[in-house]
DSSP file (Angstrom, degrees, kcal/mol; ACC not computed):
  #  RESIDUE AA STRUCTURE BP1 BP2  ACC     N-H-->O    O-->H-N    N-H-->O    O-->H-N    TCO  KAPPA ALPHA  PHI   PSI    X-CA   Y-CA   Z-CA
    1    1 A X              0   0    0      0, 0.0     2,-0.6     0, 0.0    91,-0.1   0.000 360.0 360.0 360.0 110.6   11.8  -19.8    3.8
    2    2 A X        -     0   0    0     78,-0.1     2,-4.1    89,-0.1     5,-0.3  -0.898 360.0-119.9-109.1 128.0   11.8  -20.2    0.1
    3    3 A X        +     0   0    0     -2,-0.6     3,-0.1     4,-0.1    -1,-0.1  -0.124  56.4 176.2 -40.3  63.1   12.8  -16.6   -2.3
    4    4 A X     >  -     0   0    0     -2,-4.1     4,-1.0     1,-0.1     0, 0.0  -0.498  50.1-115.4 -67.5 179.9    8.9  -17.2   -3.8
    5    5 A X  H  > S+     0   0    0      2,-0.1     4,-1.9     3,-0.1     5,-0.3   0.654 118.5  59.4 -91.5 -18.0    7.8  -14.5   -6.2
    6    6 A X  H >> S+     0   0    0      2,-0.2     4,-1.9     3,-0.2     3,-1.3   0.988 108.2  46.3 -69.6 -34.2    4.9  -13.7   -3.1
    7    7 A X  H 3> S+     0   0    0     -5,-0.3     4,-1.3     1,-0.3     5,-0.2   0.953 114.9  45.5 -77.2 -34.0    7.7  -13.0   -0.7
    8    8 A X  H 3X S+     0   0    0     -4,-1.0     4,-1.0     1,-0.2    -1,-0.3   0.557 111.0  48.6-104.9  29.1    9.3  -11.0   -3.2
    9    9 A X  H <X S+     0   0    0     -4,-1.9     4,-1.5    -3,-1.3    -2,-0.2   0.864 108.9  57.0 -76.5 -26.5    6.1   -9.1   -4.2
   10   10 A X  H  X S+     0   0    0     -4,-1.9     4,-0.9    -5,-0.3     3,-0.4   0.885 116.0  38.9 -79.8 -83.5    5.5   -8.4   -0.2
   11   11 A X  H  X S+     0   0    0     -4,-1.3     4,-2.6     1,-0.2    -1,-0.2   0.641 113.5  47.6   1.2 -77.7    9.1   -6.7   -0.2
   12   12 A X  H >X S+     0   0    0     -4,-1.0     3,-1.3     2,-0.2     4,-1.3   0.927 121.0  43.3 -49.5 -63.0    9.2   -4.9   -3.5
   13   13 A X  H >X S+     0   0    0     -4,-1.5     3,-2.0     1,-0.4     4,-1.2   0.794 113.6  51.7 -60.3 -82.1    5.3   -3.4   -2.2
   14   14 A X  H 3X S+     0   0    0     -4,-0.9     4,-2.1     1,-0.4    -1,-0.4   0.768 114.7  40.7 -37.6 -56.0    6.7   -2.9    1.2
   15   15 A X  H <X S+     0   0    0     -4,-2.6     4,-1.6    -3,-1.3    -1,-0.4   0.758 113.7  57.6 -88.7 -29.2    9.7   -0.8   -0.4
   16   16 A X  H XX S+     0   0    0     -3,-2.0     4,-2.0    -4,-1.3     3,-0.6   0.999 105.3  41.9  -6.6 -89.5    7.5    0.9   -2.7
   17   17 A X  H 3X S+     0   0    0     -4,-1.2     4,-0.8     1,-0.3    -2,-0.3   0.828 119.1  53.8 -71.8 -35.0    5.3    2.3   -0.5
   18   18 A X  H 3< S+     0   0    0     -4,-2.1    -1,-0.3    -5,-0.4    -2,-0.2   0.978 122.0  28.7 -52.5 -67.4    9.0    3.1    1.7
   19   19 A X  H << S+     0   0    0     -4,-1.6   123,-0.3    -3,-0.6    -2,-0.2   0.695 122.8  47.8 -65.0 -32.8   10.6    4.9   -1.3
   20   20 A X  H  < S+     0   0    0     -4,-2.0   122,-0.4   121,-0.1    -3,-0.2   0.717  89.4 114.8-108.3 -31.6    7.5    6.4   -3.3
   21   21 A X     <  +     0   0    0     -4,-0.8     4,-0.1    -5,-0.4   121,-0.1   0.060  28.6 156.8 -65.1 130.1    5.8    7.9   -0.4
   22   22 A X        -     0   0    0      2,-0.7    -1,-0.1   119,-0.0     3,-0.1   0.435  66.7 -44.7-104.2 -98.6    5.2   11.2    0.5
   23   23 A X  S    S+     0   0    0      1,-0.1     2,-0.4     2,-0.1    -2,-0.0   0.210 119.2  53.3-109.0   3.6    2.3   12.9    2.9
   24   24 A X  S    S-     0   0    0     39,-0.0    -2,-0.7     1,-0.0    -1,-0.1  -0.994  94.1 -89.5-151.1 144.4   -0.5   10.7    1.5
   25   25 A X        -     0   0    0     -2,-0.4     2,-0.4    37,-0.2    41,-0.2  -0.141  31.2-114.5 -74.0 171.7   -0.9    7.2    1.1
   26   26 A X  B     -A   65   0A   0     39,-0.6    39,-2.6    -4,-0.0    32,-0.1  -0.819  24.9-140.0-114.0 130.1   -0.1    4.8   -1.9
   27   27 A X     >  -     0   0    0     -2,-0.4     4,-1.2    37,-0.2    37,-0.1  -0.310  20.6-122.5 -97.0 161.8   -2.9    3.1   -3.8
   28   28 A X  H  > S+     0   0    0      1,-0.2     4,-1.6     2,-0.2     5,-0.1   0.636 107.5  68.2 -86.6 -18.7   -2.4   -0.3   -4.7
   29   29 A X  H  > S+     0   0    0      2,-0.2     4,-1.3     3,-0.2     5,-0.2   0.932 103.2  43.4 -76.1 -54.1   -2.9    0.5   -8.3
   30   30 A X  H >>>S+     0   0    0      2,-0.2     3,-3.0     1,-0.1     4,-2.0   0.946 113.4  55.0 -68.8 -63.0    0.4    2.7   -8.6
   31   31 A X  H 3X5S+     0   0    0     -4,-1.2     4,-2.4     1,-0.3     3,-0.5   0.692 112.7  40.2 -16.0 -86.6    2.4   -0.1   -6.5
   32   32 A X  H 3X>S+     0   0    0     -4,-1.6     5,-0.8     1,-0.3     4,-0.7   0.534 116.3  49.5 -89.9 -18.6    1.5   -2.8   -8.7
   33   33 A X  H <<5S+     0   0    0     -3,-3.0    -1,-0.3    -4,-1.3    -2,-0.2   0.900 115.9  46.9 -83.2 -46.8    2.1   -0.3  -12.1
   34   34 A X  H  <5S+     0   0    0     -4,-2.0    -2,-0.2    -3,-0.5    -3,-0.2   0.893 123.3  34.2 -54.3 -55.9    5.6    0.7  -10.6
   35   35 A X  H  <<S-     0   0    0     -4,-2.4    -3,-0.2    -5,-0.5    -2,-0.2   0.975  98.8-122.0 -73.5 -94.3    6.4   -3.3   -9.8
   36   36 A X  T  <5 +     0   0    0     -4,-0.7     2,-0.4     2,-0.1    -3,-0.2   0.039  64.4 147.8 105.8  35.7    4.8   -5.3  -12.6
   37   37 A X      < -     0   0    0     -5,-0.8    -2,-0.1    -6,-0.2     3,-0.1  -0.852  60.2-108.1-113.8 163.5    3.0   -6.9  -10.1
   38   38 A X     >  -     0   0    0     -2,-0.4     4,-1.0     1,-0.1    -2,-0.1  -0.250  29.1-138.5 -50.1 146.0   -0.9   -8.4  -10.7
   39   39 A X  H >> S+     0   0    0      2,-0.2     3,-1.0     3,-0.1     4,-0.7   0.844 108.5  44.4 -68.3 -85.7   -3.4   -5.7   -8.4
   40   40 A X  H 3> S+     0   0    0      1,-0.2     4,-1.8     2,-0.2    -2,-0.1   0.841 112.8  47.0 -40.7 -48.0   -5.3   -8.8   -7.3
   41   41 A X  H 34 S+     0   0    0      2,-0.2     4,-0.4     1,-0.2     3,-0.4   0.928 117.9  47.4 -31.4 -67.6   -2.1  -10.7   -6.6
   42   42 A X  H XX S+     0   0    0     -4,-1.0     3,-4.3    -3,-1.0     4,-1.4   0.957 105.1  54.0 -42.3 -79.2   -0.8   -7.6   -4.7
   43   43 A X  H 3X S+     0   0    0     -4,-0.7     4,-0.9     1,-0.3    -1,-0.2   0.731 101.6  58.8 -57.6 -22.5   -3.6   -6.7   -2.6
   44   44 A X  H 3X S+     0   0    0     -4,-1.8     4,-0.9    -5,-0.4    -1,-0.3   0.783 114.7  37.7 -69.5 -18.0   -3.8  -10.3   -1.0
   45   45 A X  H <> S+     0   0    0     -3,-4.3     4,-0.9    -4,-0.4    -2,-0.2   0.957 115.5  52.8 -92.3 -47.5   -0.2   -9.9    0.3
   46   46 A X  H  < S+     0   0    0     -4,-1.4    -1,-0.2     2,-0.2    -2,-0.2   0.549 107.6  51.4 -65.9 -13.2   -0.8   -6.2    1.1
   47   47 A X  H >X S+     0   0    0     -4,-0.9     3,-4.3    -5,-0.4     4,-0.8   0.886 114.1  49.1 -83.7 -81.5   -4.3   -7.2    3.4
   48   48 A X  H 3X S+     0   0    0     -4,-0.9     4,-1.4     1,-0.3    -2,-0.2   0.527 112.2  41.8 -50.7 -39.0   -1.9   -9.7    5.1
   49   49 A X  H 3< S+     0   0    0     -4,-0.9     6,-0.5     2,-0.2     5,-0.3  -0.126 113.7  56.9 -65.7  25.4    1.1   -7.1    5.8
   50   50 A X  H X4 S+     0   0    0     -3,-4.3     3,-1.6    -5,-0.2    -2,-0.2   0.565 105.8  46.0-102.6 -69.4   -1.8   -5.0    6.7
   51   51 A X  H 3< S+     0   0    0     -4,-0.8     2,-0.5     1,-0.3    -2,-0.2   0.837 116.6  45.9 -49.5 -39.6   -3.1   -7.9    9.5
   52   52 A X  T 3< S-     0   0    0     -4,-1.4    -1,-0.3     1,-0.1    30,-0.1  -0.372 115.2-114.2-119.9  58.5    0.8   -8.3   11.1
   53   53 A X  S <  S+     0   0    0     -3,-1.6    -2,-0.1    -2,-0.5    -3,-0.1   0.345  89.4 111.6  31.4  58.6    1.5   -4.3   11.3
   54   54 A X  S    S+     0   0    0     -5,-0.3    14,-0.5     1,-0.2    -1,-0.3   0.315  85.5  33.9-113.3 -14.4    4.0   -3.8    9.0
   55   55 A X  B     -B   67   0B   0     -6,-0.5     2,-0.4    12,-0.3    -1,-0.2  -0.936  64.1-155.2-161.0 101.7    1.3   -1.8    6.8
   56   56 A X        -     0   0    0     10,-1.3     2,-0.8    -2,-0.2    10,-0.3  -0.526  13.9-144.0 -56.4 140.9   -1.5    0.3    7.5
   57   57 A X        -     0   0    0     -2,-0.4     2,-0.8     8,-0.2     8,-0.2  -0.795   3.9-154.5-126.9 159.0   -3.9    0.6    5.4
   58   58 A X        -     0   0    0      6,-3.7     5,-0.1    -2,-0.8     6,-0.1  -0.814  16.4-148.0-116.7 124.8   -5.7    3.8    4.9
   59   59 A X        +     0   0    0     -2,-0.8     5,-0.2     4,-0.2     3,-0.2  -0.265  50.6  60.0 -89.2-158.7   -9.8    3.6    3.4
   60   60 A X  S >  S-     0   0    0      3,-0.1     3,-0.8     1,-0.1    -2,-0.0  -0.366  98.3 -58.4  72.6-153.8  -11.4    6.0    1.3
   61   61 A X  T 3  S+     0   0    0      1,-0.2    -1,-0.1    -2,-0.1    -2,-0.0   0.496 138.8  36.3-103.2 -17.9  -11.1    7.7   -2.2
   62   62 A X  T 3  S+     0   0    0     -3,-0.2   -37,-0.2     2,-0.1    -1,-0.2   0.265 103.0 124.4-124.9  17.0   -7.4    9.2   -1.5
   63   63 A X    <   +     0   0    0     -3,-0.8     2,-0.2   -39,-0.1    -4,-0.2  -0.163  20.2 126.1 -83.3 176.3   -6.7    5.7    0.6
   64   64 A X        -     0   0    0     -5,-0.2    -6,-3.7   -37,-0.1   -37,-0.2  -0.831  58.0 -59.1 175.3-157.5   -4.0    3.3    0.1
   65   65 A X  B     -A   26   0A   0    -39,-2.6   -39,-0.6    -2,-0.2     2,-0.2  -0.201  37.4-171.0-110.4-171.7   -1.4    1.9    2.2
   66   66 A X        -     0   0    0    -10,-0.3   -10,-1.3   -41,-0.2   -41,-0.1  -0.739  45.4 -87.9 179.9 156.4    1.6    3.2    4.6
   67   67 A X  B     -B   55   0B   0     -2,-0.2   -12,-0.3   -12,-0.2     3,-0.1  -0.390  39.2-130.7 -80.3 150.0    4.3    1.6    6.3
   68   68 A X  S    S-     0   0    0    -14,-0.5     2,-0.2     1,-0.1   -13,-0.1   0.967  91.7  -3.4 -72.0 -75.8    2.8    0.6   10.1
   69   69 A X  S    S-     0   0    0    -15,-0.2    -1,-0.1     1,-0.1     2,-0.1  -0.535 108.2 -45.8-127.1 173.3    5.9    2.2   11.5
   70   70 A X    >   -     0   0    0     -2,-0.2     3,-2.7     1,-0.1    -1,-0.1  -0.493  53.2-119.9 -79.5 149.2    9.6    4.1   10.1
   71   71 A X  G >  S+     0   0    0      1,-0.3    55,-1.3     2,-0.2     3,-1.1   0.535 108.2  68.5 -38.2 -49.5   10.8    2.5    8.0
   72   72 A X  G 3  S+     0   0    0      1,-0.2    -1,-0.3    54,-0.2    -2,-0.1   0.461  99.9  53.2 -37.2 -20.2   13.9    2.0    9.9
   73   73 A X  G <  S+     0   0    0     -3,-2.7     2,-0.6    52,-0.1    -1,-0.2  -0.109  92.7  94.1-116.2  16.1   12.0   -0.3   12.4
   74   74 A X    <   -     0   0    0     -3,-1.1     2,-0.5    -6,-0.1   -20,-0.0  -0.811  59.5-175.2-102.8  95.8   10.5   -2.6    8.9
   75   75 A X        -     0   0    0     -2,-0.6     2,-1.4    50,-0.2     3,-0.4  -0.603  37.3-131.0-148.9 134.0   12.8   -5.7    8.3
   76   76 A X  S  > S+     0   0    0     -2,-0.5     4,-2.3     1,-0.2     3,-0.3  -0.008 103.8  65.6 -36.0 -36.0   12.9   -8.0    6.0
   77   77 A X  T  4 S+     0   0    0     -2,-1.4    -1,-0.2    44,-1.4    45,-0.2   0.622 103.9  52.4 -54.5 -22.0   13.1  -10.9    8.3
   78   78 A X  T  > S+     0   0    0     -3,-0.4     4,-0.5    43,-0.2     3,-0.3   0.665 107.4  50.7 -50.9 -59.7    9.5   -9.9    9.4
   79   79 A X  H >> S+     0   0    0     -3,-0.3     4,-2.9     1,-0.3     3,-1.1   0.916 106.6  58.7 -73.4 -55.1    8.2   -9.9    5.8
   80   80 A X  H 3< S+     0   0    0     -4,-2.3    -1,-0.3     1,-0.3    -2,-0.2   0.298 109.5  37.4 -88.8   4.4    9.6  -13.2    5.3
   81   81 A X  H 3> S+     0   0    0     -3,-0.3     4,-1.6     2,-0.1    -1,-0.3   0.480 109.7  61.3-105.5  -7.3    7.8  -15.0    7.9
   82   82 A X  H <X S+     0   0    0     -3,-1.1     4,-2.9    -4,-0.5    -2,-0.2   0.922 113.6  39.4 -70.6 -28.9    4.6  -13.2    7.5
   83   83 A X  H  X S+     0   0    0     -4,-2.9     4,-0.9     1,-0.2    -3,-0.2   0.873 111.1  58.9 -70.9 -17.4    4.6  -14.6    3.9
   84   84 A X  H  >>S+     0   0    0      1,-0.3     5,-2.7     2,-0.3     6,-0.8   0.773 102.3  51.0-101.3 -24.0    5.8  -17.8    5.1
   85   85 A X  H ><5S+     0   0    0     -4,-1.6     3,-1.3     1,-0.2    -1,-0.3   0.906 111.0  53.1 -71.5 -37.6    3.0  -18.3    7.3
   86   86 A X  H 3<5S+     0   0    0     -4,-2.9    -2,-0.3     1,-0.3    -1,-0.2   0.721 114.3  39.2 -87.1  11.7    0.8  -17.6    4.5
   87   87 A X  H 3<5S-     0   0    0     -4,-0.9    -1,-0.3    -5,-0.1    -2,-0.2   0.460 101.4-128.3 -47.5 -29.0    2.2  -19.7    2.7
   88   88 A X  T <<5S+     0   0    0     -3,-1.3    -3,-0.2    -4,-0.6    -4,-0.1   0.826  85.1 108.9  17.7  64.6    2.8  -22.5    5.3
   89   89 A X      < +     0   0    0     -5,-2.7     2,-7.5    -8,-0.1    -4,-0.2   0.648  20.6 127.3-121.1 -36.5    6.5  -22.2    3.8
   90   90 A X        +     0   0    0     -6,-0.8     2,-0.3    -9,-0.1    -5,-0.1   0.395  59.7  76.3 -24.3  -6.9    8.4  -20.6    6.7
   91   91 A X  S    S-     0   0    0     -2,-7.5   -89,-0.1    -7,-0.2     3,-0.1  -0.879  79.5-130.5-115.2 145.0   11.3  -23.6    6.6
   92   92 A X  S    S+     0   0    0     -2,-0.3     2,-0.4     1,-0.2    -1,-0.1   0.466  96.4  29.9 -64.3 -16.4   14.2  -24.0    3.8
   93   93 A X  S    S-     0   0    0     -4,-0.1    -1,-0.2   -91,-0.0     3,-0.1  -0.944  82.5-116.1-168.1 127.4   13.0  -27.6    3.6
   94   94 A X        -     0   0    0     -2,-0.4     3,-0.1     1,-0.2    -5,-0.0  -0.532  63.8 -71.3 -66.5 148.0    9.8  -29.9    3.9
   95   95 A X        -     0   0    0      1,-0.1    -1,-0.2    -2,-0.1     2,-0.2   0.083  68.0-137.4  64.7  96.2    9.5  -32.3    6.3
   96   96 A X        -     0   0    0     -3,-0.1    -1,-0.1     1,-0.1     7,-0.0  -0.508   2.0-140.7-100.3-165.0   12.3  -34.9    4.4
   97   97 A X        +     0   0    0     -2,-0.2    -1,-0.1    -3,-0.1     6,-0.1  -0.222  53.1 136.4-129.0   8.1   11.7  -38.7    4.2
   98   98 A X        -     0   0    0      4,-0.1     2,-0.3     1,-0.1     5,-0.1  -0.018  59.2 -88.0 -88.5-166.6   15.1  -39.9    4.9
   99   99 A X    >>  -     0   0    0      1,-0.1     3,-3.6     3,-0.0     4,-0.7  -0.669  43.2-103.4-100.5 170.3   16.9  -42.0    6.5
  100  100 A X  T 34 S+     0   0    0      1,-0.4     4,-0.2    -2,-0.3     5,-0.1   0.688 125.6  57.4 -62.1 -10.7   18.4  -41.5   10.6
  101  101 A X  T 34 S+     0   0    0      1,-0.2     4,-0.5     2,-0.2    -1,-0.4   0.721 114.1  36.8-102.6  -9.4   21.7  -40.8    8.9
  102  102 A X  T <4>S+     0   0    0     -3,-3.6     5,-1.7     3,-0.2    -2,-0.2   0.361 116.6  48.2 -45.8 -18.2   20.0  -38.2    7.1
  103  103 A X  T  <5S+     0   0    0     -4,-0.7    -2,-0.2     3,-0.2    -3,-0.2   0.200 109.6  50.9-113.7 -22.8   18.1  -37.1    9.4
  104  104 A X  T   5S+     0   0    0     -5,-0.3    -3,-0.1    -4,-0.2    -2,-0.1   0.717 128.9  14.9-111.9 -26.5   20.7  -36.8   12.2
  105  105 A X  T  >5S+     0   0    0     -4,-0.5     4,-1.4    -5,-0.1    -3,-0.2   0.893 123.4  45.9-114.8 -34.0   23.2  -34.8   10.0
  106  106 A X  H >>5S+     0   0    0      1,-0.2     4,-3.4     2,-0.2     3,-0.6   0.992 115.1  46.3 -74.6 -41.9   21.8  -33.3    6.8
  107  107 A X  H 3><S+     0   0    0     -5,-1.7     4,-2.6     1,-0.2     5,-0.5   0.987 109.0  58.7 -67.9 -28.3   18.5  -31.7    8.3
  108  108 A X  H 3> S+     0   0    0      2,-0.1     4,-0.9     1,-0.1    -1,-0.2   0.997 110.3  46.5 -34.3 -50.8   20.9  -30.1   11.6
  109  109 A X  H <X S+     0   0    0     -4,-1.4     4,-1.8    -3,-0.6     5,-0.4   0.967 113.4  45.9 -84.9 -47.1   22.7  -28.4    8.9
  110  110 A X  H  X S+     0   0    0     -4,-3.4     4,-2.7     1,-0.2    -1,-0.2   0.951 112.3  50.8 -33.5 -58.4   19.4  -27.1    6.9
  111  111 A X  H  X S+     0   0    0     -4,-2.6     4,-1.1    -5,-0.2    -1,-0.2   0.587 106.4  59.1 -76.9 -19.7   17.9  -26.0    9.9
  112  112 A X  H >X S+     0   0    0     -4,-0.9     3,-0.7    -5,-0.5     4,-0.6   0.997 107.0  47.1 -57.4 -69.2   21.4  -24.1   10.6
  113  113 A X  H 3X S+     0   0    0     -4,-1.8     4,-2.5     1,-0.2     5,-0.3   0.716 107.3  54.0 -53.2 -33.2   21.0  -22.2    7.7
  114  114 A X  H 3X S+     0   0    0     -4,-2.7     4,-1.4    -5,-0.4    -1,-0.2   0.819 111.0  45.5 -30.2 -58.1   17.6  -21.3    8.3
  115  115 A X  H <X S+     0   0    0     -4,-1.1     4,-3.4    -3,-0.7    -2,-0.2   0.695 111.7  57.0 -49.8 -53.6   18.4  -20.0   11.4
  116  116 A X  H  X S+     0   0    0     -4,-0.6     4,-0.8     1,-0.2    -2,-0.2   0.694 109.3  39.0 -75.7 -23.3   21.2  -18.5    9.6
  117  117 A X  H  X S+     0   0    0     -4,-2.5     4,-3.0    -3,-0.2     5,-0.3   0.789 111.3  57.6 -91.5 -23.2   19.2  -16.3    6.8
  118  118 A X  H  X S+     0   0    0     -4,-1.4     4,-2.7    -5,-0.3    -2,-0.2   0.983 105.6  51.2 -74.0 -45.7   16.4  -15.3    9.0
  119  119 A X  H  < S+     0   0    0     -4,-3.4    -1,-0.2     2,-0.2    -2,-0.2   0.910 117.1  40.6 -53.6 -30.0   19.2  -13.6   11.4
  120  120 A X  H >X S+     0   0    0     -4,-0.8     3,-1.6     1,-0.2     4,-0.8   0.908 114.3  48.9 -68.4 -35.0   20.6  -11.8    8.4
  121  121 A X  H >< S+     0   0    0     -4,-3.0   -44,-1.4     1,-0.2     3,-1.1   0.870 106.1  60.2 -67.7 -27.8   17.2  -10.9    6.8
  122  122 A X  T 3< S+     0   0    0     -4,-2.7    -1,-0.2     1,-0.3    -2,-0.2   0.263 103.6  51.1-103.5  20.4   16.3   -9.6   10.4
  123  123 A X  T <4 S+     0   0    0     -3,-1.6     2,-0.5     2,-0.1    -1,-0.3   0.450  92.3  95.5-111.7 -17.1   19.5   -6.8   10.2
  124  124 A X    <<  -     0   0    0     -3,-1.1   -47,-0.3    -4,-0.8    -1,-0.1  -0.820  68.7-155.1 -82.1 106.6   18.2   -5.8    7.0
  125  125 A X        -     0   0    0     -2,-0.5     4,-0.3   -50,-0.3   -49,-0.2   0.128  35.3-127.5 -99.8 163.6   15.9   -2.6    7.2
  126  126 A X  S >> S+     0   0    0    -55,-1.3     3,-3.4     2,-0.1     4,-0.7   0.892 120.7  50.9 -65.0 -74.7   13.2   -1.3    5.2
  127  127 A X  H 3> S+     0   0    0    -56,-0.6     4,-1.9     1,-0.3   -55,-0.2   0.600 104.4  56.8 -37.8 -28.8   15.7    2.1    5.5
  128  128 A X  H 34 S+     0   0    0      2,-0.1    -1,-0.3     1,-0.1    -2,-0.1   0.945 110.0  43.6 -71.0 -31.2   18.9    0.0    4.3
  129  129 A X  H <> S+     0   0    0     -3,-3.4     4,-2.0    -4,-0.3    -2,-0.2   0.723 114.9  50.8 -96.8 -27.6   17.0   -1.1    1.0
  130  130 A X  H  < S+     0   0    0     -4,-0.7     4,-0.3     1,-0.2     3,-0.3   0.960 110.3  47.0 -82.5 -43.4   15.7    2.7    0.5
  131  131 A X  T  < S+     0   0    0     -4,-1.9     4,-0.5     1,-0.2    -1,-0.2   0.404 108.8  61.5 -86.7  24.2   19.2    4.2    0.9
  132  132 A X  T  4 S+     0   0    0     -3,-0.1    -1,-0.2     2,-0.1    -2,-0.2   0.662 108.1  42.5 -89.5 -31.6   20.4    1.4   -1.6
  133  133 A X  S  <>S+     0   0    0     -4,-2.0     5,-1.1    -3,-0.3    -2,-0.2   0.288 103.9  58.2 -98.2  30.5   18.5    2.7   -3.9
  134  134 A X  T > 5S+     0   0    0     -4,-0.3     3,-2.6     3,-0.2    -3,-0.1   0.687 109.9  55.8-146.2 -75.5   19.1    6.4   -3.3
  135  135 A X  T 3 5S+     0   0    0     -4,-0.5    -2,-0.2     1,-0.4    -3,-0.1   0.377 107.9  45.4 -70.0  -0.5   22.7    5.2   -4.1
  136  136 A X  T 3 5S-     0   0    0     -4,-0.1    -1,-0.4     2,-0.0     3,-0.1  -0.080 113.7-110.5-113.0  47.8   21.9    3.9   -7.1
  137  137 A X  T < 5 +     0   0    0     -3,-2.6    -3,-0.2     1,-0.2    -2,-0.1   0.405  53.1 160.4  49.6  33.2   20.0    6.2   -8.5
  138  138 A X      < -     0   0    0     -5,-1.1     2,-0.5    -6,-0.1    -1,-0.2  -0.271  40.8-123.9 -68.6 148.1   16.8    4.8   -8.6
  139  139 A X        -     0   0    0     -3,-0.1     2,-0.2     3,-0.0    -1,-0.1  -0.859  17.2-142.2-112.6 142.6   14.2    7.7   -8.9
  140  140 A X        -     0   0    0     -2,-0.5  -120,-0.1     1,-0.1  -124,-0.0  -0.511  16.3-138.1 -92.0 151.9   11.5    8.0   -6.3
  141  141 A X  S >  S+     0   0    0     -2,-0.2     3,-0.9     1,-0.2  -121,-0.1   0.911 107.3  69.0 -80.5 -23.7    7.9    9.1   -7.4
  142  142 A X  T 3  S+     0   0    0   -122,-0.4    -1,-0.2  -123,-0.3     4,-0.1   0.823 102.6  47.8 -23.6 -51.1    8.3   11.4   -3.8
  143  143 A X  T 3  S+     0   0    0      1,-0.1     2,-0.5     2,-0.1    -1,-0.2   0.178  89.5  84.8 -91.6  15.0   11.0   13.3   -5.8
  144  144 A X  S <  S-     0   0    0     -3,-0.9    -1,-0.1    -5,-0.0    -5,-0.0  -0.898  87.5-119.6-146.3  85.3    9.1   14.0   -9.0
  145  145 A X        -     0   0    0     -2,-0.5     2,-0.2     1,-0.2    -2,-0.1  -0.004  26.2-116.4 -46.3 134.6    6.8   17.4   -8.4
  146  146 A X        -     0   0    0     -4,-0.1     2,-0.3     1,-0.0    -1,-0.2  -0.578  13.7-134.6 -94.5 151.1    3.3   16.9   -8.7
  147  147 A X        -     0   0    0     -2,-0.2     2,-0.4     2,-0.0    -1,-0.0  -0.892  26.1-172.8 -93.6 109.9    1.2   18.9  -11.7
  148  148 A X        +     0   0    0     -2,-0.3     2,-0.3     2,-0.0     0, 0.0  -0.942   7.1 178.1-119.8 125.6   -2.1   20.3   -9.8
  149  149 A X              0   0    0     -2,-0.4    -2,-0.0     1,-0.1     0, 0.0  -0.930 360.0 360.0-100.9 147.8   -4.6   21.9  -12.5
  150  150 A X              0   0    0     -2,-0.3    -1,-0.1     0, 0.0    -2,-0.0   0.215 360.0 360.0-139.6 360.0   -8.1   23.5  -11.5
């Protein structure tokens, strides 16, 4: 499981759509204006956390995405192996080349940590990340009254 920048657009997007949301879903267009991340870039990660139902996605002219489920039940540990299958990344370390005295102690201890970040990422909530940024004052687009003209 490598910190790529696709695991951490699928995140930020994910925690977008967490924080920003109101009654109506979030178009990939604001996501990706809000993040600085590429639309096309985006929407390939956002189809795939569409496919493993962490994300709905919603069609039509006022469609977008929404979290699958609350938010509280999204977490990170989740995100990082859907990317990592699309990736074929999911492991801290390829496949090494060493020798048995490598191979009997360094990759044990890799495989430790592995072990060891996916149990922490998989305590980490959608809902912890939203009320971290609550508490630093990040401003939500939810909070920011919408201007209706006719």
């Amino acid at each position: 499981m490598r910190l790529t920048r696709k695991l951490m657009f699928a995140i930020e997007a994910v925690l977008d759509i967490a924080y920003n949301t109101s009654d109506r879903p979030v178009q990939s267009s604001e996501i990706a204006e809000r993040q600085g991340i590429p639309r096309r870039y985006l929407e390939h990660v956002l189809q795939h956390l569409v496919r493993a139902e962490v994300l709905c996605g919603v069609r039509g002219p006022r469609g977008g995405y929404r979290l699958a489920r609350e938010r509280r039940r999204i977490f990170l540990g989740e995100i990082a192996r859907v990317i990592g299958k699309l990736d074929g990344s999911i492991s801290l370390f390829e496949k090494p080349a060493g020798s048995a005295l490598g191979q009997s102690v360094l990759v044990p201890i890799w495989q430790n940590l592995h072990e060891r970040a996916l149990v922490r990422l998989d305590s980490i909530s959608i809902e912890d990340l939203c009320v971290q940024a609550r508490e630093a004052g990040v401003k939500s687009a939810a909070d920011i009254p919408m201007d209706f003209a006719i």
